[in-house]
C-alpha positions, 0 to 999 in steps of 0.5 A: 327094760322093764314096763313102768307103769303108772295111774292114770287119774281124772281131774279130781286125782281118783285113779281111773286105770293104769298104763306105761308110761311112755303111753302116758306121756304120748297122750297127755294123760293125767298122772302123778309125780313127787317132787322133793326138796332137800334143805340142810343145816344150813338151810341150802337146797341141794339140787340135781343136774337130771343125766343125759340119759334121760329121755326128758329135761336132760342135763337140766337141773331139777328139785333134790328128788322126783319120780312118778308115782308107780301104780298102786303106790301112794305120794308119800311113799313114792316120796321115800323111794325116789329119795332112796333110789336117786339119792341113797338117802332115808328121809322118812323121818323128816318129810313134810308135805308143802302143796300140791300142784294140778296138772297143766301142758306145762307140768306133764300133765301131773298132778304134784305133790311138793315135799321138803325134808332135813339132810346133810348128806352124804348122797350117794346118786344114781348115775343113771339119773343124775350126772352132778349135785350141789347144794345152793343157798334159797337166794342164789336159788330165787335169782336163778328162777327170778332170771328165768334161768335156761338151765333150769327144768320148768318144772322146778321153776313152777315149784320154786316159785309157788314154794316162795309164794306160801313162805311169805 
């Protein structure tokens, strides 16, 4: 399996070095992620159940997109690409960027842009990453975080929440 490797940036998001990314995550080193939320026409969130091959959150359920952003790649390009790579999706077209999260123990010490986008689908999923999907309205969404649902990545909960808190 080929190395991944990713920024490793200080505490003002400047890209100081690079190192895989197992190496990242063994020290708690500052690095950056995306997250996206897909909404459709009828304003539902499609979400995703993370595979049980992944080596963190597995068989949780998760934002519609995320990944780390590789080395030398940008957030919003990194954005269009895990779209692509998880969902078999262009979203180019109708990103938009929400917030940006700093890192903390909790959020793996990422630093995290949040972006929203349009799409109906049909996905095609990437079997290694995401065992199911499914579309969920923003009120069965926000009861499930509201409730602390164990079945939900932390991660996505921290974001639902702050998503909630600048739509008011």
């Amino acid at each position: 399996m080929k190395t991944e490797y990713l920024s490793v940036v200080d505490e003002n998001d400047l890209v100081i070095n690079s190192q895989p990314r197992d190496k990242i995550h063994a020290l708690g080193l500052r690095h950056r992620a995306v997250h996206i939320l897909v909404f459709n026409d009828q304003g539902q969130l499609f979400l995703q159940k993370r595979s049980m091959k992944k080596d963190l959150n597995k068989g949780l359920w998760d934002t519609s997109a995320a990944g780390h952003v590789d080395k030398d790649e940008d957030y919003t390009s990194s954005a269009i690409r895990e779209a692509a790579e998880e969902l078999g999706i262009n979203i180019e077209s109708t990103l938009q960027l929400l917030f940006k999260l700093s890192p903390t123990p909790l959020l793996g010490m990422e630093f995290i842009h949040v972006y929203r986008c349009q799409h109906n689908g049909p996905f095609s999923l990437n079997a290694d990453k995401i065992d199911e999907g499914k579309w969920l309205s923003t009120k069965e969404v926000s009861n499930r975080v509201r409730g602390d649902d164990s079945s939900l990545t932390e991660t996505f909960k921290i974001i639902w929440r702050q998503y909630g808190a600048s739509n008011k």
